[in-house]
C-alpha positions, 0 to 999 in steps of 0.5 A: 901639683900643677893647676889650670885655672880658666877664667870665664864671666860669673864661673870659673874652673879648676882643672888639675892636671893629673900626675905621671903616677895617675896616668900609668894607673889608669892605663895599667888599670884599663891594660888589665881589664881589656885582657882578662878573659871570660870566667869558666869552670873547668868540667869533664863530662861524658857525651854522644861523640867527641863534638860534645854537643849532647850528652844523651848516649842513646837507647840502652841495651846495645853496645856503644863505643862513641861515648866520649870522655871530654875536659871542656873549657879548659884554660890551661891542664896538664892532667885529671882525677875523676870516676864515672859512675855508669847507670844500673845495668851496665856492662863495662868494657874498656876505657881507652885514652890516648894518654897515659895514667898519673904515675903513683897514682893508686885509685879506682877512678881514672888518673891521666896525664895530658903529658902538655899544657892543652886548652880548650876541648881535650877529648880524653878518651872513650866508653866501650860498653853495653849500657843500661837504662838511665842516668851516669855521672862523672863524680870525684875519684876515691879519697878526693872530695872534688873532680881534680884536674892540674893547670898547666903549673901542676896545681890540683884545682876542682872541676866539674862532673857532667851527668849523662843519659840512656834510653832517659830524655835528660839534657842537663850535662851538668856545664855550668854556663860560661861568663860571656863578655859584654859591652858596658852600652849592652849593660845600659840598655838592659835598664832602658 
């Protein structure tokens, strides 16, 4: 270990030269830190319009073609296993998807195959149906206790289900709130 010692009236100082090892830790460390990314949790819900900005449906009884299913936050999927559970009343008419189901999948729910690794908002298809009154919810298909959804390695791993409104004044879509990225100067003045 290499040491420096400087001399000074009435004080002196030590200073320890850090290692190769030290340094590469260090920058491995601070490499690995300003790369992560913001914590999310996958979520599929069903909106208003493929923005996914709302998830009130509008007024129940008439026919409503535009509800739409989204993967929102998406780091990375190749596919999903969910259900919809409409509100009392409804009249259900078709769901169309642009992708195609999971293969040897049998269930009542809805199994699609995204066909690539997609990120971001993934709109996967929509509602065509004459609603009634009330609330919906995107729930775990049959025999999957979670909402399933693959990465981009094919891993099941859980998401979660938005909870939609007609003719209800809810605006909870069930998105659990993101980690946004802070500075550490930001963390400080909250304790100023």
């Amino acid at each position: 270990m290499k040491t420096l010692a400087l001399a000074r009236t009435k004080c002196s100082v030590l200073y320890v030269m850090p290692s190769p090892i030290m340094k590469a830790l260090v920058l491995l460390i601070g490499c690995c830190l300003m790369s992560s990314s913001t914590a999310r949790a996958d979520h599929i819900g069903v909106y208003s319009d493929n923005t996914g900005s709302s998830c009130q449906l509008g007024p129940a009884g008439q026919f409503n073609s535009g509800a739409t299913v989204i993967h929102k936050f998406a780091t990375g999927a190749t596919g999903s296993w969910f259900d919809i559970e409409l509100p009392p009343a409804t009249s259900f008419f078709s769901f169309s998807s642009p992708f195609s189901p999971i293969p040897n999948v049998s269930t009542d729910g809805i199994a699609l195959d995204y066909r690539h690794c997609l990120t971001g908002s993934i709109v996967l298809g929509t509602i065509n149906a004459i609603y009634g009154a009330g609330v919906g919810h995107v729930i775990p298909a049959d025999q999957n206790p979670d909402i399933i959804y693959l990465d981009c390695s094919s891993a099941p791993l859980s998401a979660t289900g938005g909870t939609f409104y007609v003719g209800d004044s809810g605006t909870d879509c069930g998105e659990t709130n993101p980690v946004e990225p802070s500075t550490w100067g930001s963390v400080k003045a909250l304790y100023r």
